[in-house]
N, C-alpha and C positions, 0 to 999 in steps of 0.2 A: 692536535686534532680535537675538535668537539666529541665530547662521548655523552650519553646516556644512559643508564640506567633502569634497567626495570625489573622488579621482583614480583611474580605472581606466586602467590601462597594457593593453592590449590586446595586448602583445608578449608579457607576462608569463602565461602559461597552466600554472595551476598542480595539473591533476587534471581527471579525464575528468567528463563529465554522468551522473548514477546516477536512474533510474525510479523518482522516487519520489512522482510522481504516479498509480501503480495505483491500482485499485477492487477493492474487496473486494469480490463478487457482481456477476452481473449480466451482460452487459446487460440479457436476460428474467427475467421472476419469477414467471410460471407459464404451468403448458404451454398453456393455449389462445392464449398470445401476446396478450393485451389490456393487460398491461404491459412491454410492448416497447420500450425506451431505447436503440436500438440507434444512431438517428442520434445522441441525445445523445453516446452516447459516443464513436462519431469526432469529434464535434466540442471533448469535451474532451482527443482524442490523445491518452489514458490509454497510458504503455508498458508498464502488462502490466495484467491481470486475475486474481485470483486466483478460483480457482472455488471457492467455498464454498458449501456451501446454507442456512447458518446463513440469510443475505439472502432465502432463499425460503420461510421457516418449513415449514410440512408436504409444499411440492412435493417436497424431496430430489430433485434432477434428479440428481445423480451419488451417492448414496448408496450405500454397497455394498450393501444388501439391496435397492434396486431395480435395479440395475443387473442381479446376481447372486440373484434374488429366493427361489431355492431352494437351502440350501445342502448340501443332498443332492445335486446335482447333479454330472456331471463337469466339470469346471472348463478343461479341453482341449478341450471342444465350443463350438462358436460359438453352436450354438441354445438354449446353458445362461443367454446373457445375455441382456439389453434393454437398449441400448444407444438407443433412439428418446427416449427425454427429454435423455439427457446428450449425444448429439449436438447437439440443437436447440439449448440454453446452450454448447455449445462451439463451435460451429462460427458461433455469433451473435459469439462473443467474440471469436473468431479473425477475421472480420469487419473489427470496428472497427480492423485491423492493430494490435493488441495483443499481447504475447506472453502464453502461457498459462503459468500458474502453478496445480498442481491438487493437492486437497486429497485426500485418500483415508482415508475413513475413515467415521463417522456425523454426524448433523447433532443437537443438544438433543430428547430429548423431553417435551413439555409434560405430560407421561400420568403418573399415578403409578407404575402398571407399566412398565418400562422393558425392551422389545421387543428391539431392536436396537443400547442402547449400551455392551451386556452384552462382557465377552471373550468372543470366538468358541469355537465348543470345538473350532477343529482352526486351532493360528494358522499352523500350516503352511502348511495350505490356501488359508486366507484372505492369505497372503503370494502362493503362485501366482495367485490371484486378482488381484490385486494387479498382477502383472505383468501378466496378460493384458490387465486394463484398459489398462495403458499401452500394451501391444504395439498394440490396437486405434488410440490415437490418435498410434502414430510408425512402426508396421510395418505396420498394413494388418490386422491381426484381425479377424477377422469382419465382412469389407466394411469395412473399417474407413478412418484416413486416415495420412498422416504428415506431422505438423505440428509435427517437431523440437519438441517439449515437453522443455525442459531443467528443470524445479522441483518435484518432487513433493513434498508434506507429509505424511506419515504420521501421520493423526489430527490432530484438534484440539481442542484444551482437554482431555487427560485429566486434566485438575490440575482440570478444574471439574467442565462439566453435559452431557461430550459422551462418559463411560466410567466408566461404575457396576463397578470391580473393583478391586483393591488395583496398589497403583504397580508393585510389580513385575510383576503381567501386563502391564502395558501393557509395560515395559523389555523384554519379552521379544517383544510384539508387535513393536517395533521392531526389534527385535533382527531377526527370522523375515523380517519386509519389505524392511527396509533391504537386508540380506546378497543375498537374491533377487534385488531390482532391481538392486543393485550389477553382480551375477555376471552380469546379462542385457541389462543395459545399463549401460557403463563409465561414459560420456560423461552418464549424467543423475545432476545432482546432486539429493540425497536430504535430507531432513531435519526436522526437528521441530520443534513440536508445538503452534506459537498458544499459548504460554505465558501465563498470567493476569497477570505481569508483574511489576513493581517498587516498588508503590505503599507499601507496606509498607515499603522504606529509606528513605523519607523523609517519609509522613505521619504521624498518628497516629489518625485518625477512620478505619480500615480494619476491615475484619471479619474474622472468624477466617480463613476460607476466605483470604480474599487474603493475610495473614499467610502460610499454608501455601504459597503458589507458590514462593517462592523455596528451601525446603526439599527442596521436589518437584523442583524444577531443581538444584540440587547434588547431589542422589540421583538422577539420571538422569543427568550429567553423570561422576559417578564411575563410573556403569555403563559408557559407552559408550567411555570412556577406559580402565578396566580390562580390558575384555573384547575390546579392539580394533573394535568398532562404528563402519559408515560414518556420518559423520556433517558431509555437507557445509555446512547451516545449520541454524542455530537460529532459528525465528521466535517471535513474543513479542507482546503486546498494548500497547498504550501512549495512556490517555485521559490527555493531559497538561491542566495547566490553563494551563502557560504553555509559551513555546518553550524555557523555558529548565530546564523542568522534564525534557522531552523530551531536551533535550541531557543531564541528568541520567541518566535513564534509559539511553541510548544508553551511555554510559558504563559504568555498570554491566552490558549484557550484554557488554559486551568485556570488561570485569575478570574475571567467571566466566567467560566460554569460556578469555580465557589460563591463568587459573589451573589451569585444568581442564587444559592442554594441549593445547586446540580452537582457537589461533588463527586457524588457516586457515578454519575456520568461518564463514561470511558470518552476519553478523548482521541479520537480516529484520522488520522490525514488519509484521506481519500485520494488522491490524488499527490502525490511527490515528484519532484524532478529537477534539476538544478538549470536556474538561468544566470544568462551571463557566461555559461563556462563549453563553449561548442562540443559535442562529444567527442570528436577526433583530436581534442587539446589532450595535451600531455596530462593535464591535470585531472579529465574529469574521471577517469577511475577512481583514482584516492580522494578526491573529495565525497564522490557518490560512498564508497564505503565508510569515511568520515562521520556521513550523514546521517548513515546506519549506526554505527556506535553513539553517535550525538545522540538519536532519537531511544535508543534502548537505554538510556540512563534518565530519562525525562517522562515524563507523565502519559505519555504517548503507550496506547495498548497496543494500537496494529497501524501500520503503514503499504499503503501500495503505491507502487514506480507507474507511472502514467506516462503514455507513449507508446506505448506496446504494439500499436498497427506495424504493419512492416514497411508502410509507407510514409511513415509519420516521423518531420523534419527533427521530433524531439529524441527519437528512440535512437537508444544508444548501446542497446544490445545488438538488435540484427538488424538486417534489412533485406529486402528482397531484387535484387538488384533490377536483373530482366524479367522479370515476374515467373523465374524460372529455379536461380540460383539463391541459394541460402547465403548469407552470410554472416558469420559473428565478428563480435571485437571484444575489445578489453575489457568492455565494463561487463560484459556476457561471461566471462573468465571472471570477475568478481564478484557478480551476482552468486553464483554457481558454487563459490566457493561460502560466500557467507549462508546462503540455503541448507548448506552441509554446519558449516560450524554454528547456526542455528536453529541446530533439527530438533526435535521432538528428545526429553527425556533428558535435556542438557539443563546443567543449571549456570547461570553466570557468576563468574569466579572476579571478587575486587582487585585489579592491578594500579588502583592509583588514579590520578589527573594529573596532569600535564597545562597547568593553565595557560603557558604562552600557546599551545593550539601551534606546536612543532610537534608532535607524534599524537595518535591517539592508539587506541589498545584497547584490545578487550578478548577476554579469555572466556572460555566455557568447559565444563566438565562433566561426563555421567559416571564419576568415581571408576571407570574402567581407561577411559582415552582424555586425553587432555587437548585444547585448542586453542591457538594464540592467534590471533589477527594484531599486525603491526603497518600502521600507516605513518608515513611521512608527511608533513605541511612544507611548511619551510626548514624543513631541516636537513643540515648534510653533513653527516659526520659517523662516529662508529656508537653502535647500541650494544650494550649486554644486557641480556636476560637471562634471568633466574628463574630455576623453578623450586619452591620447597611444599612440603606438603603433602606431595603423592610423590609416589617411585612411580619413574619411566626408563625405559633403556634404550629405545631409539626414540628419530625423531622424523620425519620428513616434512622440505620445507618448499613452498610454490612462491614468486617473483612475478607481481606485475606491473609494467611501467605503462602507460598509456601512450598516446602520438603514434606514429607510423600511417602508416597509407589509411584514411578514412578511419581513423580509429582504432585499426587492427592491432596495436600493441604490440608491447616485446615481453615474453615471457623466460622465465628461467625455474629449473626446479633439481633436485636433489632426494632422493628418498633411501633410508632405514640407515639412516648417519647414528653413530654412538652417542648415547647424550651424558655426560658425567656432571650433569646441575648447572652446567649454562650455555648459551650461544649467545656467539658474537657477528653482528653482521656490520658489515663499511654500508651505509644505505645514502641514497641519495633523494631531491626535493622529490615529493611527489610518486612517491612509489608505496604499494601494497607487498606484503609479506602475509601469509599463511603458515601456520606452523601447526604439525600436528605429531603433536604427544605417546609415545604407545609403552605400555607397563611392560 
């Protein structure tokens, strides 16, 4: 039989835990609240949310032109906004003890005439505006709250379907915003722009459009370096097909930021999600969790899973069947689980590589509990794992295999087993293991 090997040293703590279990959208997806996920998402202990309204198709809950719905208006009056939809999505988010992560900008229009994802004709303006939104949810503007919002995204996708004007208005939109918020808030980091991505260095079945991203990101890139432009991250899209394609990409937006001169620059996938691999496939749990370990060993600060509507062909947590019944699947049972073993005050513990990309692993520790995440690729045979390093005396351990009806998975679990310094498991392709540690 094929066996494995793995020794985590629990002493050895090599790199802090990074949120890279966010959601992109959500928890609500429209204002009458009949799709409301709001306990779902404490329960997957998401550590941030990005707020985008792409996930809410024509609500725009934070849209500048609803927010700001006149822009004739004075922009220094509190009664110039409406702020009653994008509180209700923020303050649901804030909620789940997520941190906020907020997009500013427009949302796709599906219309041939394009309304609102025009350049504004005063970006001045629309930068003061800009601030005032945030002032509203870290300083109290207009009734407002303060909920230390440290992330804002200026715009997203002007490389795609979210800003009908040439590259340089948007460079200069950035420009007008970023400077503002800078000047008005030190402390919040500022940055760009859900990039369409990288698909194009390494495929060949791409389309024109995706060709142009990376064009568009060295020409924005050279702007914001040339002209001194704040530029704390760069966020970017990333439908990998494998996790190894993800670390590929990962790769490549830190080559451009350094080359640029942007290294300080946090590197942010906006948007995540596997293509290629249907959600109700045997595989796409352990790959999505794959994806997660790929991405916390790489340059990458924070990640959000994109899909999140309950409607939406890509989400591969829940879905909302008859607009009545909840339902989860496997990869909701994996999210859930890494949420936990990437929580607050955990440090990542070194267990090695694996370069043929037949198991990946990753451990975490707060010096009281210990936590193994064990994935399968292609591998089918027995594992033992070690622990040295810290005393533990039990262990419990959770099983998930992906496939079954729509997704729904087959789980298995065990808890407060004796642990005498190793477990052996017979595991098979394509399966998740959770293990957790107790002194």
């Amino acid at each position: 039989m094929i066996e494995k090997y793995i020794n985590v040293d629990f002493s050895h703590r090599c790199g802090r835990v990074k949120p890279l279990t966010g959601l992109s959208g959500g928890p609500v997806f429209d204002r009458e609240g009949r799709l409301d996920f709001t306990e779902e998402y404490k329960e997957l202990a998401a550590p941030a949310i990005r707020i985008a309204d792409s996930e809410c198709g024509e609500w725009g809950f934070l849209d500048i032109h609803n927010v700001f719905p006149d822009f004739s208006l004075d922009e220094t009056m509190p009664l110039s906004y409406n702020f009653t939809a994008a509180d209700k999505l923020v303050l649901l988010a804030k909620e789940t003890g997520a941190e906020i992560y907020l997009r500013l900008g427009e949302s796709p229009e599906p219309y041939e005439v394009k309304l609102h994802t025009r350049p504004p004709r005063d970006r001045e303006k629309w930068a003061r505006i800009c601030e005032r939104i945030v002032a509203h949810y870290n300083r109290g503007f207009a009734a407002g709250y303060k909920l230390g919002i440290k992330y804002v995204e200026i715009m997203s996708s002007p490389d795609g379907d979210c800003f009908f004007g040439e590259k340089e208005e948007y460079f200069e939109l950035y420009r007008a915003a970023a400077e503002r918020l800078k000047a008005c808030f030190p402390r919040l980091k500022v940055g760009a722009y859900s990039s369409g991505g990288f698909k194009s260095l390494n495929r060949v079945d791409v389309t024109e459009r995706e060709r142009s991203y990376v064009a568009f990101l060295e020409d924005f890139l050279d702007f914001v370096s040339k002209n001194g432009v704040p530029l704390d991250f760069f966020s970017w899209k990333c439908f990998a097909e494998t996790p190894e394609e993800l670390a590929l990409h990962t790769r490549y937006a830190a080559s451009y930021l350094n080359h640029a001169g942007q290294k300080r620059a946090e590197s942010i996938i906006s948007e995540f999600n596997l293509s290629g691999t249907p959600f109700d496939s045997r595989k796409y749990p352990a790959l999505l969790a794959a994806s997660v370990i790929t991405a916390l060993k790489s340059d990458v600060s924070m990640m959000f899973y994109s899909g999140t509507h309950p409607y939406s062909e890509k989400n591969a947590l829940y879905t909302l069947d008859d607009g009545v019944t909840k339902r989860k699947y496997a990869a909701f049972s994996v999210m859930r689980s890494l949420g936990k073993l990437l929580g607050r005050g955990f440090s990542v513990v070194d267990t090695g590589e694996d370069y043929r990309h037949e198991l990946y692993t990753l451990a975490t520790s707060n010096g009281e509990r210990g936590y193994v995440i064990l994935v399968t690729g292609e591998f089918d045979g027995r594992v033992e794992l070690t622990a040295d390093g810290q005393t533990f005396s039990s262990y419990s351990i959770e099983g998930t295999l992906g496939g079954g009806e729509r997704g729904a998975g087959f789980s298995t679990s065990a808890t407060e087993l004796p642990f005498d310094g190793r477990i052996v498991l017979r595991t098979g392709k394509y399966e998740v293991y959770f293990i957790s540690l107790r002194s």
